[in-house]
N, C-alpha and C positions, 0 to 999 in steps of 0.2 A: 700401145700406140703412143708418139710422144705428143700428139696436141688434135686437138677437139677436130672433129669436122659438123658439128651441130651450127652453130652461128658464124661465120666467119666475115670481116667485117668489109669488105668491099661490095657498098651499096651503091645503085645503080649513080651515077651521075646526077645533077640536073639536068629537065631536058634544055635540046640544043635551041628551042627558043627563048633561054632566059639572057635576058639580055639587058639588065636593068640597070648595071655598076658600068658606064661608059662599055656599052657593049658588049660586057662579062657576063658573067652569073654573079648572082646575089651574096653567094657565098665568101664571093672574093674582098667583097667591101668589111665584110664582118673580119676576116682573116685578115686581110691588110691594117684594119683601123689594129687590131689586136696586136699589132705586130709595132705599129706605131708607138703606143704607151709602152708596151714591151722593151721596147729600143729606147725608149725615152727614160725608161725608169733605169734599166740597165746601166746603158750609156753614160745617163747623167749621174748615178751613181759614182761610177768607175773613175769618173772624169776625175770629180775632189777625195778621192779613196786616201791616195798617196798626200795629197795634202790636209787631209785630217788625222791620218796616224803622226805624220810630223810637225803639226802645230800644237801649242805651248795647254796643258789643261786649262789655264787662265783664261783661251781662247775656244776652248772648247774641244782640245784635242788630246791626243795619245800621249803627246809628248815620244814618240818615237825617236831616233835616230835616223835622218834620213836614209842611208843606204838601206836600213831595216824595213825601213815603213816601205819602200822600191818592192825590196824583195816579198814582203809580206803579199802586199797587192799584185804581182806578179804569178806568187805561188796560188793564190786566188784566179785569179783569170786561168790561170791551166789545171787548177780542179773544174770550174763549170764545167769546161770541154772534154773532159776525162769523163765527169757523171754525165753526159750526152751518150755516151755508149750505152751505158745502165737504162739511159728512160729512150732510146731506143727500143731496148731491149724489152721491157716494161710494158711500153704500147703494143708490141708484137705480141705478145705470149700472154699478158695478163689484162693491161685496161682497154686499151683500144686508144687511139687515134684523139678522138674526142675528149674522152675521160683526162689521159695525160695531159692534154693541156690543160683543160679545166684544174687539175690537180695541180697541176706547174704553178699556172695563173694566180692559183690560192698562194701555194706555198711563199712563189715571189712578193707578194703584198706585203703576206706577215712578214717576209723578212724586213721587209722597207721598213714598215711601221718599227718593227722591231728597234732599227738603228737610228731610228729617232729618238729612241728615248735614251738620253742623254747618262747612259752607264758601260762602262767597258763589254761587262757582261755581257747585254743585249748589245752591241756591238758583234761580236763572235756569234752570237745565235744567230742575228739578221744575216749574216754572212755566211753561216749552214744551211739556214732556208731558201735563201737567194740560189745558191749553187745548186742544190737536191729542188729548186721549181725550176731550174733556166736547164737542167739538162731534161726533166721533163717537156718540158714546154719546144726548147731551139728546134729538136729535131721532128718534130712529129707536125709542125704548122705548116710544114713545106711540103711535108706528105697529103698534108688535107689539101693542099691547094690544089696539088696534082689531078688527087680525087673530085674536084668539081668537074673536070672532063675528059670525054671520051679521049681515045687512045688518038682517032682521025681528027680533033675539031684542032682549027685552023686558030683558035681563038688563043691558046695555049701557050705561045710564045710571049703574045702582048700581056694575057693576063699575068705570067711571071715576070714582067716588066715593069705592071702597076703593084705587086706585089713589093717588090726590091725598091720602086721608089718611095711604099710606105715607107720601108727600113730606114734606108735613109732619110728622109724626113723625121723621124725620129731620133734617130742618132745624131741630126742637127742639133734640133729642139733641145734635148735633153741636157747637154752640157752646159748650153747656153745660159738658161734659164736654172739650173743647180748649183751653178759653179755665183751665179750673179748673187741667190740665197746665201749659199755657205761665203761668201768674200762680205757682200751687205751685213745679213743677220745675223746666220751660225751655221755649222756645218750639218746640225740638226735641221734645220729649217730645209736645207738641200736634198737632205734627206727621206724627209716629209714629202716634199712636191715629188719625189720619185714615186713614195707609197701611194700619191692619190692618182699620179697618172696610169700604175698599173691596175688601180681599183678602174679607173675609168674602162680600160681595156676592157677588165673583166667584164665590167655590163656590157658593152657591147657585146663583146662574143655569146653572150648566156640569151643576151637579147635578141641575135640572128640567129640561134642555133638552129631555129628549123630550114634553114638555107645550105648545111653544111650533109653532106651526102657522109653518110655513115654511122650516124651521131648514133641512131639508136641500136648499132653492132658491137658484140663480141670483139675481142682480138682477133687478128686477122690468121693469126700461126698460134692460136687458144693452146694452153697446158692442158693434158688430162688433170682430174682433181687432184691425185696424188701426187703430179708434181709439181702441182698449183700449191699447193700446201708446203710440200719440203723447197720450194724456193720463195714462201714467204716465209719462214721460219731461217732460210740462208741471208734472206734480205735482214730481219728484224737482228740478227744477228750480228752479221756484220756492222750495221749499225750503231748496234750498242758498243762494240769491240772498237771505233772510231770513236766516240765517243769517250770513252773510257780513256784511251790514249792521247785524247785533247786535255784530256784534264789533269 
């Protein structure tokens, strides 16, 4: 058989009197605020990307070439969305739902943290972790949102509503208040405020979790073991073979 039927992780909903987040489920506050810092750290990253590869080292930057440092931050933005398939994929068959973000959540941090620290090197790291947590993390937060209800509740449209305006509120925020660090301070300090807005994320989410309908399931389309194992062994691999060609 290609995948488990023991745990599989579609857990009942909340029930339909939860009604705590502006008429929502509870769930939805936890997932929305997550999505907030999310967008904020993302965002606000993305925003002075392109103007820190091409500011002077003296300034605290790459010293790039500007059409480079375009392209550089360009070929970035469409890796995230390439590794969105993978941690798709990942939630279904091996973590579940829950786990992948949590893992995302993590991963994105350390990136942040990472490109604060003011060396090329960790530069390039923060910008592997960021990618391999946002393709974890984008695509499975929208699926849990789904999961807070039933197929019939009426509730579903509004609550993907407050959802998307968390996003955007974030993706406000983020730029704003990153772009005002890295122009004031340094591009590191921009940086920074990205790392502690997705730490904020992360507590909340870790903090609601018992509101989120799934949390303590399996993947939902689980690997038998043996092929849980030859595609972590494909994943570790691949890995390293990217790696190896970055350097």
């Amino acid at each position: 058989m290609s995948h488990s039927t023991a745990a599989t992780e579609p857990a009942q909903p909340p029930p339909e009197d939860d009604h705590a987040f502006f008429g929502q489920p509870r769930g939805l506050m936890t997932l929305s605020g997550l999505e907030v810092w999310e967008r904020f750290s993302f965002l606000g990253m993305q925003a002075i990307l392109v103007l820190f590869f091409a500011d002077t080292v003296a300034n605290g930057g790459m010293a790039m070439d500007p059409g480079t440092a375009a392209s550089v931050a360009a070929a970035y933005g469409t890796l995230v969305y390439l590794v969105s398939v993978a941690g798709g994929w990942l939630a279904d068959r091996i973590l579940g739902s829950y786990r992948a973000v949590l893992y995302g959540g993590i991963l994105i941090a350390c990136g942040h943290y990472s490109m604060a620290v003011p060396t090329d090197a960790m530069t390039w790291v923060g910008l592997g972790l960021i990618s391999a947590g946002t393709g974890l993390l984008k695509p499975n937060v929208a699926s849990m949102v789904g999961k807070l209800y039933r197929t019939d509740d009426e509730r579903r449209d509004a609550g993907f509503a407050l959802y998307y305006m968390g996003i955007n509120i974030g993706a406000f925020a983020g730029p704003l208040i990153t772009g005002w660090l890295g122009e004031h301070w340094s591009w590191h300090w921009g940086f920074s405020a990205a790392a502690i807005g997705m730490t904020f994320g992360l507590i909340q989410y870790v903090a609601g979790r018992r509101h989120l309908a799934g949390r303590k399931h399996a993947a939902e389309f689980a690997l038998a073991p043996d092929a849980m194992r030859r595609a972590v062994l494909m994943i570790v691999g691949g890995a390293v073979v990217v790696a190896l060609a970055a350097t």
